[in-house]
N, C-alpha and C positions, 0 to 999 in steps of 0.2 A: 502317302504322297502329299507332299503341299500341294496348298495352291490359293493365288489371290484372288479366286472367286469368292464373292459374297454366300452369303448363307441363304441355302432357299427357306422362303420363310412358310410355315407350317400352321396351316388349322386344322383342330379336330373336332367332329361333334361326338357328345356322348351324354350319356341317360339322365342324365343328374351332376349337382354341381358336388357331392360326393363321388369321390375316385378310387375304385378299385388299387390298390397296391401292383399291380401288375400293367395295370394302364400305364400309370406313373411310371412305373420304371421302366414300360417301352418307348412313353414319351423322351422319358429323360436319356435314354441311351441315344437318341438323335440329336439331341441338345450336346451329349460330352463327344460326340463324334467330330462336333463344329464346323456339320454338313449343312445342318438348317437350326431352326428355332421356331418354339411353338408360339405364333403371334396372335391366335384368334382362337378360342374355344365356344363351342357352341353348344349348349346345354339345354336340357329338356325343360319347360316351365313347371312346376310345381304340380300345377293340375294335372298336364300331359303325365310325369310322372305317376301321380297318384291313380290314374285311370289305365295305364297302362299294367301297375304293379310288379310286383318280386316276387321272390320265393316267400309265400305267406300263406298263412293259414294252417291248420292241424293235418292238412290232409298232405302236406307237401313239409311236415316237422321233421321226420325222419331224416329226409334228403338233409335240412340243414345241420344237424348232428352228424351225417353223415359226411359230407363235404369239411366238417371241422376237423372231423377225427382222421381221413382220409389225409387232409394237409398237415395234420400234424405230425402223423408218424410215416410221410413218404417224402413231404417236400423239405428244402431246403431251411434250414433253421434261421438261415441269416433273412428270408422273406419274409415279410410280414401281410398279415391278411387283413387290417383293418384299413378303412375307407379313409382318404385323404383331400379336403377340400381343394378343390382346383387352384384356386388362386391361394391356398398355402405354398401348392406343390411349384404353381407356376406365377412366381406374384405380378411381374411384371408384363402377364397375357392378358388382353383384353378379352372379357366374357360377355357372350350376350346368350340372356333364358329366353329363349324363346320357340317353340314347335320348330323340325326339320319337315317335317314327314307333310305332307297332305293328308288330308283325311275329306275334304269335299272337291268338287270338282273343278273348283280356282280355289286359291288361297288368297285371301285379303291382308292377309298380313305382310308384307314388304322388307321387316326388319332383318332377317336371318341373309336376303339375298344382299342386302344395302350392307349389312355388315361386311362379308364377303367380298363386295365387289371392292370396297371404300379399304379392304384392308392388305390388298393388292398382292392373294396368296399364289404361291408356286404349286403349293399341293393342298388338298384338302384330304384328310383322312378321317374315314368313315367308320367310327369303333361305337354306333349306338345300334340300338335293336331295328328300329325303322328305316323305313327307307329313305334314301337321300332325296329330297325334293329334286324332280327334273331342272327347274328352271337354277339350280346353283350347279349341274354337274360341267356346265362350260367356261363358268366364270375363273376357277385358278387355271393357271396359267400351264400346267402340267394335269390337270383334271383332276378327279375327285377318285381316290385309290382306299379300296376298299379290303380287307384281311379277314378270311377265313380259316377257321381253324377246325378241324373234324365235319365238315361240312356244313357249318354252319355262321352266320358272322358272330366276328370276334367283340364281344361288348359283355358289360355288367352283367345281365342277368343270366346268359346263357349258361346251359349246366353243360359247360364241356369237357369234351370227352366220355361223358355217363355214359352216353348212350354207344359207342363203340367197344368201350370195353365189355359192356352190360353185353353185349350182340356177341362178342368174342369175333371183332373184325380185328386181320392179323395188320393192315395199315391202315392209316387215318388220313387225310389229305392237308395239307398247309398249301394253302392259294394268297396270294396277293396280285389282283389288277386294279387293272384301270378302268371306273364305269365306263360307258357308252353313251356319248352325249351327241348333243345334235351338231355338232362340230369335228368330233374326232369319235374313231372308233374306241371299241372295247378291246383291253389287249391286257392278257395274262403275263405279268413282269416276275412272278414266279410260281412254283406250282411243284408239289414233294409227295409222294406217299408215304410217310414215316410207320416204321415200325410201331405198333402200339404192343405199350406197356397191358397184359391182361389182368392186372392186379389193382392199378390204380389210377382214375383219375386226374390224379394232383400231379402226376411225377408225369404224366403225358403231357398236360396243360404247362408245366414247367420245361420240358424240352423241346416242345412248341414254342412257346415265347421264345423262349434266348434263340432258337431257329429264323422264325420270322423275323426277330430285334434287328439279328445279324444283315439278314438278306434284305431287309427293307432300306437300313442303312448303304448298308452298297448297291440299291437300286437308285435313290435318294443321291449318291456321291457322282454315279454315272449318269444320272440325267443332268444335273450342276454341270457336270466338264462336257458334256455330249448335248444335251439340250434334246429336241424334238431329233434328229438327226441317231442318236443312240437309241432312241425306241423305237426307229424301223426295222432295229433287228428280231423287235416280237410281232409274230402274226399279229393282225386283225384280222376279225372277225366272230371272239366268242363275245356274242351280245347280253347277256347274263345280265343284268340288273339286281342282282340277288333281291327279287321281292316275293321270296319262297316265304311258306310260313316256318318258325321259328321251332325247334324243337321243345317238348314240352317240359316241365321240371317232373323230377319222378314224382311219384304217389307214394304213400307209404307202404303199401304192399308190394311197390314196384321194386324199392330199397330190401325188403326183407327177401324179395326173388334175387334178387341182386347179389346179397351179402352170400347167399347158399351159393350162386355160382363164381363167384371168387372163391369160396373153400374149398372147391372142390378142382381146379385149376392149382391153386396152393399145394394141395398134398405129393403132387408129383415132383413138385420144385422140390419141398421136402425133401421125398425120398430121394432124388440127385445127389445129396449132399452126400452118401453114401456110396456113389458111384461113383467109375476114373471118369471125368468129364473129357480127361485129353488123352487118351490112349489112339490118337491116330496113325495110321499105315498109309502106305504108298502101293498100288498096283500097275503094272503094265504091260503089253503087250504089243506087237507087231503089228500095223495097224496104217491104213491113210488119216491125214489131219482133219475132223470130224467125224471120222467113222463114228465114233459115241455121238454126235450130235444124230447119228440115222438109228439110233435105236439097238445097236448091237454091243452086246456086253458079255460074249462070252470069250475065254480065253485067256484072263488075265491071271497075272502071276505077281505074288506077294514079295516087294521089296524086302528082305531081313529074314523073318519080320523084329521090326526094332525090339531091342529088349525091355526086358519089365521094368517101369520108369522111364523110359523116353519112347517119343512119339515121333515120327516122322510125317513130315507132309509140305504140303507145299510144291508139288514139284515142276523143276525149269527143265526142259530136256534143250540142248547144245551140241551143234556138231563140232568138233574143232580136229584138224588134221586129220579129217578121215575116222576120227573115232567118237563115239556116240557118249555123251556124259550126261546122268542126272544130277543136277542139284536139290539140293532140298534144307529143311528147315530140318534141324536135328534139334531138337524139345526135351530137359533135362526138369519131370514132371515136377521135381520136389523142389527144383531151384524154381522151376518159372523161368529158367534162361533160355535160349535158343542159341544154337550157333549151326553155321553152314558149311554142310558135310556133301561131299559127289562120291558116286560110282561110276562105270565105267560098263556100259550094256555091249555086250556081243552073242553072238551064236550060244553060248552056253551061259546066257544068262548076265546075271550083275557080280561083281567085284564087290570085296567088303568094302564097308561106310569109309571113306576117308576126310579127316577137317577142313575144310578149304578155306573158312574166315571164322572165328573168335575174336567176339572183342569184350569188355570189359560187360557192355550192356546188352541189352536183348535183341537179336535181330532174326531177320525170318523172310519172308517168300522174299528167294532170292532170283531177281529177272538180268538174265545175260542176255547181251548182243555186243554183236562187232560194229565198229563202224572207222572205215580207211586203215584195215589193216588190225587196229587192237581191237583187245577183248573188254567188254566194262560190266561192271557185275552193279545194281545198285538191291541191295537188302533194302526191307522194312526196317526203321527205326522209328517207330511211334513215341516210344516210349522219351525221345530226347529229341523230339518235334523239330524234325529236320530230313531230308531228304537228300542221301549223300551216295556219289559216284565213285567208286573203286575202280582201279585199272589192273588188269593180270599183268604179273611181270617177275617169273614166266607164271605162264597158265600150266596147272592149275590152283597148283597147290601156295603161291603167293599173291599178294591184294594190297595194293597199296590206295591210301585215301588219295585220290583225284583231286575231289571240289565236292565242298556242300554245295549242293544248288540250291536250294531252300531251307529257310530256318524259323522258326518260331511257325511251325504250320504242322497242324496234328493230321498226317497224312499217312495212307496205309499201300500196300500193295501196288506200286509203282509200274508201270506196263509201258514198254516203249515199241513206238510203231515208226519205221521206216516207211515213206509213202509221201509222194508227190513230190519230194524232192524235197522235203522236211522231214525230222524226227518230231515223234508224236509222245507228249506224254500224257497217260492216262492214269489217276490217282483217285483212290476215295480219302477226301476230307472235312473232316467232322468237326464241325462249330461248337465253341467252348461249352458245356452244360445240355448238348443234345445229345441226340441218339446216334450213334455210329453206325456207319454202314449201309447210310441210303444218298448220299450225292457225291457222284462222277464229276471232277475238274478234268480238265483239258488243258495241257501245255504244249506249245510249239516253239521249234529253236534249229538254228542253222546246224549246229554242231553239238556233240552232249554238253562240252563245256559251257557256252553261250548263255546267254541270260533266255531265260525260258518264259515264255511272253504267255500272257492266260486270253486262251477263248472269251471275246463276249458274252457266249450265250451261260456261263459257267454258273449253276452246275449244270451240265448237258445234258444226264440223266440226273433226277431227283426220283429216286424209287427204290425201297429197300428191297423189294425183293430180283431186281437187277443190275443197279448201281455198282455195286463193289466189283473189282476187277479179281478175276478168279485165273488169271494166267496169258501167257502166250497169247494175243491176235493173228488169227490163222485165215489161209485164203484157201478158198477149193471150189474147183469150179468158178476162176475168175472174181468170186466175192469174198469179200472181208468178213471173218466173223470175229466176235468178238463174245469168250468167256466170262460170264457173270455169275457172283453169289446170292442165291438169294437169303437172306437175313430179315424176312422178314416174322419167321414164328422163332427160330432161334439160330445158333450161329452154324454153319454149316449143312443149314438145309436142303441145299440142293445145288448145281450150277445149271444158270441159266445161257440160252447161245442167241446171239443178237446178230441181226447184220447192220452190218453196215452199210446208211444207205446215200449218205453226204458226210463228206468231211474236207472242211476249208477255215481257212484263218477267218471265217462270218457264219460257216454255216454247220451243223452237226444234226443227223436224223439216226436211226437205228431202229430195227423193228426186232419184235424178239419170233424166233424160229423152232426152239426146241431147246427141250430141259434134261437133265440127269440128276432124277430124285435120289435122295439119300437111300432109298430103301429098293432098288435096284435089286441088289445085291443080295442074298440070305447073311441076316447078322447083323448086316452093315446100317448104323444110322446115322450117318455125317458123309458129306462132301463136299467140298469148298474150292479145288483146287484144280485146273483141270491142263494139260500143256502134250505138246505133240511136236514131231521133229523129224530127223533121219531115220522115215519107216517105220516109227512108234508111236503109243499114245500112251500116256500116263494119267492119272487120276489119283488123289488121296481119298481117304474114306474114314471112319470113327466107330469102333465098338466098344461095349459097355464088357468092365470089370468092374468086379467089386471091390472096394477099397479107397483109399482115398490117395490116387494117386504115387502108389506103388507097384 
């Protein structure tokens, strides 16, 4: 979207007038956005630096070999890891060295606040080890916004991510707020639990950045057009100061504990390659909408079961003239392709597979609803990043393309909610170079065709292991629930049940209620999909063959 507002103008402090590579390129990604520009960098002095120190010394060598070799065979080849003067990176920012942090109980030194006030910033952004001096967190004019990553702040020396994957935690947290100054509260402007990678370091720190890049920039875009007025949509009051101590760099013995417990994480991935990863089925049975959310799983009955080489799952259940239809994603293992196949459930059961949509590329969880008489089917098309509405005509067995609603947006599992006298659209969408399948957007629209307007608070949920939309929003007992995947140890790990507990064009809560573990079942280790209808409930699920997708 244009627009002739000016650029909010941007300082940063950080460690040293040496710059990490990944600094730089999240500074610069709000410089090519031409939302702001970095006018003021503020740098540690020389001494402060030297007293503070880095990764040094023999007893912390390891780690640095470690961290080299880590980036080199995980991360990105077009990144680079060597250090870049500030004022190469950024020539036309004024720099001033000088301490941020206090260290007695006044500071005499005046310079860092006079720089500051005299350089008349919108944001100040906090990317060094120490704490922000108090007396500068109310001078910009949007306050002093601070970025964590794995829980701890984002700057040079941190060893992040070591210590999450070291620990075998299954998400990491990315936070971005607002300090808390004597003028305005503390307010959380985003906040994620991202899947963590258990192998490496580098490739977690790498889908964290382009993460944060992203969401800082469109938090950055909406303060510019919304001003103070757009940040009343985030609570106050977490008063955080992040003046936690700092996590440690490892040891050398910590790195050789370390290396053992990534081998041994590795060898299962290994033997996977050995196994059908996608051999999934569809089960179902006669059932009210949540019965599986109360813990009951006896009863079901095996769609097919699909034949050897495709997989079925996914499934939409649809009433239409009285007669009960599953949808589902029909998985052709050796292509990689998907296309959407229904049956037809009655008294004795389901109907063979029939095709309802082929199209040239991959498409999959296929989500029906009516609305004023037609029928609209919209599939996943991830894979040609776009979000596109099919109309029956007739239903079932013909589809014609509608409207793309959306395009150039790598978006999955499309979930539409009838409610309050809008249609609700619920989508997981994954930022270019991150991890898929931990943040929940929100769209709202008069009609399906309509331009589909996005929630403020988006993403609504940020959290891999509930985020992804796993089916149908179902109501029981007067509350909304809402099916969730959790992805956060691997893909299909369970469906999680949320309710819902606000939903309005300002406002989204959801609590979560109750899960259905993969391992429910004898056999069964995947489930991702969950949907319920005219008197039934369905679920997919994944078991292991050997083979490679045969």
């Amino acid at each position: 979207m244009t627009t002739n507002r000016p650029r909010l103008r941007i300082g940063v402090t950080l460690d040293g007038p040496l710059v990490s590579e990944w600094i730089v390129e999240l500074l610069r990604t709000i410089e090519r956005s031409d939302v702001g520009e970095i006018a003021l960098a503020v740098v540690a002095s020389a001494d402060g630096a030297d007293r503070r120190g880095g990764v040094a010394g023999l007893r912390t060598l390891l780690y640095r070999l470690y961290e080299r070799l880590d980036w080199f065979v995980f991360a990105d080849r077009r990144r680079r890891r060597a250090a870049v003067p500030v004022t190469t990176a950024f020539g036309a920012t004024r720099v001033v060295q000088a301490p941020v942090a206090s260290r007695t109980v006044s500071e005499p030194d005046d310079t860092v606040p006079s720089a500051v006030a005299s350089a008349h910033l919108d944001v100040l952004l906090q990317l060094r080890s120490e704490p922000v001096r108090r007396e500068l967190l109310d001078l910009p004019r949007y306050g002093v916004w601070a970025l964590e990553l794995g829980g701890q702040l984002a700057h040079e020396r941190a060893p992040l991510f070591f210590w999450e994957v070291h620990r075998g935690e299954h998400t990491s947290p990315i936070t971005l707020r607002i300090l808390p100054g004597a003028s305005r509260p503390g307010r959380v402007l985003y906040r994620c639990q991202a899947a963590t990678d258990l192998i490496s370091p580098a490739r977690n720190r790498i889908r964290a950045l382009d993460k944060a890049a992203y969401h800082l920039v469109r938090r950055l875009q909406d303060v510019r057009d919304g001003a103070e007025e757009y940040l009343e949509f985030f609570a106050a009051g977490d008063a955080e100061d992040l003046r936690h101590r700092p996590l440690p760099v490892p040891t050398n013995s910590r790195v050789v504990e370390h290396l053992g417990r990534i081998a041994v994480r590795a060898l299962p991935r290994l033997a996977d390659r050995f196994l059908d990863r996608e051999h999934w089925y569809i089960a179902y049975r006669r059932g009210r909408c949540g019965d599986l959310l109360m813990g009951d799983c006896r009863d079901f009955r095996i769609l097919g079961p699909p034949p050897r080489g495709r997989s079925f799952m996914d499934p939409c259940l649809f009433e239409h003239d009285s007669e009960l239809y599953l949808f589902f994603e029909d998985l052709e293992i050796k292509k990689g392709k998907g296309a959407i196949s229904y049956v037809v459930i009655g008294e004795n059961g389901a109907t063979a597979p029939r095709l309802a949509l082929d199209r040239p590329y991959h498409v999959s969880y296929p989500f029906l609803f009516s609305w004023r008489g037609a029928t609209y089917l919209i599939p996943e098309t991830f894979d040609r990043k776009t979000i596109e509405l099919y109309r029956a005509d007739p239903f079932p067995e013909r589809w014609n393309l509608e409207k793309i609603l959306m395009e150039d947006i790598a978006a999955s599992d499309a979930t539409v909610l009838d409610h309050g006298g809008k249609l609700w659209l619920f989508v997981n969408v994954a930022v270019d170079g991150a991890t898929f399948g931990d943040e929940l957007f929100v769209f709202w629209a008069n009609s399906p065709t309509d331009t589909w307007q996005p929630h403020p608070l988006n993403p609504v949920v940020a959290d891999a292991r509930s985020a992804r939309p796993a089916g149908r929003i179902f109501t029981r007992d007067g509350q909304l629930y809402r099916p969730g995947q959790d992805c956060s140890q691997r893909y299909g790990g369970g469906v999680v049940f949320s309710r819902i507990e606000a939903l309005s064009e300002t406002d989204y809560r959801e609590v979560q209620v109750g899960r259905f573990d993969r391992d429910r079942t004898p056999g069964n280790v995947g489930a991702h999909s969950y949907t319920c209808g005219g008197g039934y409930e369905a679920v997919d699920g994944r078991r292991r063959r050997l083979g490679r997708g045969v």
